[in-house]
N, C-alpha and C positions, 0 to 999 in steps of 0.2 A: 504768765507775765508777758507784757509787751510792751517792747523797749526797744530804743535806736540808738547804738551810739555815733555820732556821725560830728565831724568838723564843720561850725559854723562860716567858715571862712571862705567855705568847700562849692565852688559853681557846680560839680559835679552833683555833691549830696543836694545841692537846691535844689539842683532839677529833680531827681529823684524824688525827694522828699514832694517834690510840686505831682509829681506822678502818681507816685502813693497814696496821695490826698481823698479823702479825709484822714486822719488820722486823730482823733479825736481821744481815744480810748491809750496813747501810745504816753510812755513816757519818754525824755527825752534826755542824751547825757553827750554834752558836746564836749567831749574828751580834749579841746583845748584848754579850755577850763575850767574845766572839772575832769582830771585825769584818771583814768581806767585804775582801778585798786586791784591789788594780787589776788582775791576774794574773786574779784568781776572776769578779773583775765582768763585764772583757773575753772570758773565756771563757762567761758566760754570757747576755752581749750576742751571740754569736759564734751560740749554740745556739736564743737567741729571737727573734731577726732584728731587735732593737731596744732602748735603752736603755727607750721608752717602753713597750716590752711588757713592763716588770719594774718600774716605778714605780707606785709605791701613791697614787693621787689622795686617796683616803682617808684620809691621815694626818692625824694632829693640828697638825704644821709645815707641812704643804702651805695649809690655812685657815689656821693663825696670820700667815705668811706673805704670806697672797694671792697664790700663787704661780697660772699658769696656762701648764699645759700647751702649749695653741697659741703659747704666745711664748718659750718656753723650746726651745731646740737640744739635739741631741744631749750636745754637750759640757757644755751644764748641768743638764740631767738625769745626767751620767755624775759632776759633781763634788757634785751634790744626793745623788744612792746614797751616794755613800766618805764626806760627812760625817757622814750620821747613818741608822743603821740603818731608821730608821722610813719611811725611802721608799720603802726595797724592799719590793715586795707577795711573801708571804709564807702559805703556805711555798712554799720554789722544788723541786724534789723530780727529781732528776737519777739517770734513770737508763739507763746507757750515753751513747745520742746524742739520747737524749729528755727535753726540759725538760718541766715541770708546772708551771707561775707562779703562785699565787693559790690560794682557796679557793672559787672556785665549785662547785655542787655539779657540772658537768659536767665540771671540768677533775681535779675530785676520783676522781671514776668513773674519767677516762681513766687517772689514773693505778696505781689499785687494779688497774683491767685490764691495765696491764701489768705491775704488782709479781707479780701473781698470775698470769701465762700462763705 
């Protein structure tokens, strides 16, 4: 399978996505809306070994919030994901058995190395 979920709204996921390019073969789920299902989440919880390796600390709810990571479990980090798109860190870029979480520039590379091997 190869699949992106990424936020259309996202200057970050453009460029990326402009980076990635071609992408021809990819399908596409821009969790604005079209929001990530418990099915999707769990399978990608399955693929990155952790809810917390797919949560966006970054977000603008996570500060509004006061939310903090070390005190929050699995399970609410998993019920933080499905309520509101803005926690998943982004773009998630799934291709076969291999996740790409985020936009770092290395996780970006790893990924381009393998869209293009």
């Amino acid at each position: 399978m190869k699949k992106i979920y990424y936020l259309s709204t996202c200057d970050t996921c453009k460029r990326i996505l402009n980076e990635l390019a071609p992408l021809n073969e990819f399908e596409f789920q821009d969790i604005k809306s079209d929001p990530i299902t418990t099915e999707q989440l769990e399978d990608l919880k399955d693929k990155s070994g952790s809810y917390l390796s797919l949560f966006n600390k970054r977000a603008r709810l996570y500060r509004e919030r006061n939310l903090n990571v070390d005190h929050l479990t699995e399970k609410d980090l998993k019920a933080l994901l499905l309520e509101h798109y803005t926690f998943l860190k982004r773009p998630v870029i799934q291709v076969g058995a291999s996740l790409y979480v985020g936009n770092s520039k290395h996780t970006v590379a790893l990924a381009k190395e393998k869209i293009h091997s």
